[in-house]
C-alpha positions, 0 to 999 in steps of 0.5 A: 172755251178757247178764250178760257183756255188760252186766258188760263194759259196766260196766267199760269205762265205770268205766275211761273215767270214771277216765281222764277223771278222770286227765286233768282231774288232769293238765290241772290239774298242767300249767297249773302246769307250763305256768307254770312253763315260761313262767316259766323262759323269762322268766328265761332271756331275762332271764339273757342279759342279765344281769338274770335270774340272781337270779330262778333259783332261783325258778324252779327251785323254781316248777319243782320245786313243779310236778313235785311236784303231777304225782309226788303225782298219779301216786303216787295212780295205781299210780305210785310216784314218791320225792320229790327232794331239795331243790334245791341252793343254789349256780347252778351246783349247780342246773344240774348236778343231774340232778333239776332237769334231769329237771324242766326237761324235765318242765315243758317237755314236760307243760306244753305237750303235756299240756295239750293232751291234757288239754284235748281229753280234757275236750272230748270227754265234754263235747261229746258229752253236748251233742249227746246233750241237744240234743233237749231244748233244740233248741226253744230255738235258732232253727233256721237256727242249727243245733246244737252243735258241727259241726252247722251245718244247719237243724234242723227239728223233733224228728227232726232233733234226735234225729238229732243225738243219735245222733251224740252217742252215736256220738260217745260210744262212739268217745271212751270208749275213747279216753280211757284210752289218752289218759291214760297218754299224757299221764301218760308225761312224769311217769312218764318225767322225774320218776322218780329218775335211774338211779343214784339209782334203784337205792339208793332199790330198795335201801333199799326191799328193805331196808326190806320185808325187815325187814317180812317178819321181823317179820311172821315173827316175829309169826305165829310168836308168835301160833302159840306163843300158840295152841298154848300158851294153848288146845291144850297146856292142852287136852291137859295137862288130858287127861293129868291126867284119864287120870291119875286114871282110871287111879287110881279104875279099881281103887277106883271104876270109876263115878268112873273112868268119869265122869273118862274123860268128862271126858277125851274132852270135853277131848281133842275141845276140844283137837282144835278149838284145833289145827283153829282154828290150823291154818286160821290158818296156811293155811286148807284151803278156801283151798287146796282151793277157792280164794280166792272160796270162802275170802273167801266164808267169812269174809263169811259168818261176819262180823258185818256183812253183806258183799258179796264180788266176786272177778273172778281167772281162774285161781289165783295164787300159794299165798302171794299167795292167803294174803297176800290171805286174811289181809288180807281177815280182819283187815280184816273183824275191823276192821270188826266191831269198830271201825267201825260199820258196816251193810255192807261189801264186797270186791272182788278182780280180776286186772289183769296181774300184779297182784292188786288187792283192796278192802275198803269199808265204810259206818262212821264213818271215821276209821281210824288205823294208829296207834291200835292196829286191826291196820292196820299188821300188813296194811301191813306183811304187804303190803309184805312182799310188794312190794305196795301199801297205800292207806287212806281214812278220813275222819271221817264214812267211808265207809272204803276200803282197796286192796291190791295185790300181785304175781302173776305174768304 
């Protein structure tokens, strides 16, 4: 019951500091949406009369460079947002494009109504954690002043400064659930305006199936290819060099039953070695205990047998789908392979957790950073198994690291 309560205790104040962080993100991009704005008005009066024409389209990219800098800030948080293409030359062609317009709106809207939100948003932590901290300073202020805040009584000693701490913390316990709600609000105008026009939407969903698609062929293909590999590198050679040593016991039985015998056990040693290749390829393709006993006892598995000591954290009520399971499985190995061999690194961790209908997965490490998909390291087989499966797939790897990798795949409702 503790452990429950202080594990929930935990998450909530992880979810408030990242919208806290999503709302200082969105005040950030909505001064320069507010800029812009203000910008756009400027040209528009200065248009009526005939002096401002020349200085659209610098407006218009001011507005897009804005709408930008939200889709990159969106695109980071779960929100995949194309970029435009680029604004149309002509006056008359930039006002008729339906993503200028979109943006317009945008800048209006995230410009005025998000920098409100985003202001409050920074103001509320802030404000509480000065009335949290008044009793460690209360002594400097003279005590007609007051306190911090709305706090305009006299404070007369140590227990009215505590007295004003509490408060603090009710404050505290009020604004933290206040702020993940805050932050999808104020980041509903970019998700709303800035997304593609509905006709651009659908061939963009397109080209995207088409495109993931063509990645699950090919991660097909390659699985078929390493399982051919397999059974004719190891097991097929296993059980040729059992037949040939059956072969020639079946010969020396009549002539030399002694070396017949010894040729026989040479047989059953190479029977059992090709007994373990078909077990080893048949848990690459789905291991047993990931069906029998479910994705935390199969991470727990391969941390387990890994190289570098691993943490796992699985939070998945109930079971997902057998591909999904398998799909994270995979990833989870070829990312704890990658770990062994490139990083060196002292630990790593996974973490998977269910949020909706989406299976969201974490592998992190402490090593030297600098992971590059293009060097050969097995990242662009995850990539593209991932996105096989319209799922997401975010790297972190500075020089220097520590490297984290997120994955997030569909599950179902």
């Amino acid at each position: 019951m503790v452990s429950g309560m202080r594990r929930y205790l935990r998450d909530r104040v992880r979810v408030s500091v990242d919208a806290l962080e999503h709302l200082v993100g969105g005040l950030g991009t909505s001064i320069l949406a507010l800029v812009a704005f203000l910008v756009l008005m400027v040209v528009a009066v200065a248009s009526v009369v005939g002096v401002g024409l020349v200085a659209v389209p610098s407006a218009l990219r001011a507005a897009r460079s804005a709408a930008n800098r939200e889709r990159g800030r969106l695109s980071r948080w779960n929100t995949t947002l194309p970029a435009p293409p680029p604004v149309p030359a002509g006056l008359r062609d930039a006002v008729r494009d339906p993503w200028v317009r979109r943006e317009l709106a945008f800048v209006a809207i995230h410009g005025t109504f998000g920098f409100a939100l985003g202001a409050i948003g920074l103001s509320l932590p802030l404000n509480a954690v000065q009335y949290v901290l008044f009793p460690l300073y209360f002594w400097l202020i003279p005590p007609d002043v007051g306190g911090p805040g709305y706090v305009s009584w006299r404070i007369d000693g140590l227990p009215d400064a505590l007295a004003v701490a509490l408060m603090g913390v009710g404050w505290l316990a009020v604004t933290l659930p206040v702020l993940p709600w805050m932050a999808r609000v104020q980041a509903a105008p970019g998700r709303r305006w800035l997304a593609p026009p509905r006709d651009v939407d659908v061939s963009l969903r397109i080209a995207e199936l088409t495109a993931t698609r063509a990645a699950a062929l090919d991660a097909h293909a390659v699985e078929l290819r390493r399982i051919e590999r397999s059974l004719h590198d190891g097991a097929q050679n296993r059980l040729v060099a059992v037949t040939v040593l059956v072969g020639a016991a079946k010969r020396a039985l009549s002539r030399d039953p002694a070396r017949a015998g010894e040729i026989l056990d040479r047989a059953h040693d190479a029977a059992e070695l090709a007994l373990a290749e078909l077990r080893t390829v048949v848990r690459g393709i789905l291991p047993p205990v990931l069906d029998d006993r479910g994705l935390a006892a199969a991470l727990a598995g391969l941390a387990s047998g890994n190289a570098v000591p691993c943490t796992v954290e699985v939070d998945v009520p109930g079971r997902c789908a057998a591909s999904v399971e398998a799909t994270a499985y995979f990833v989870v190995a070829e990312a704890l392979t990658n770990v062994a061999k490139h990083s060196g690194a002292g630990s790593a961790a996974v973490t998977v957790r269910r949020a909706g209908d989406r299976l969201l997965l974490t592998v992190a490490d402490d090593g030297r950073g600098g992971a590059d998909e293009g060097n050969g390291s097995g990242l662009v087989g995850i990539r593209r198994r991932v996105e096989a499966y319209d799922g997401r797939f975010t790297l972190t790897s500075p020089p220097g690291g520590p490297t984290t990798m997120d994955v997030e795949l569909p599950c179902g409702s």
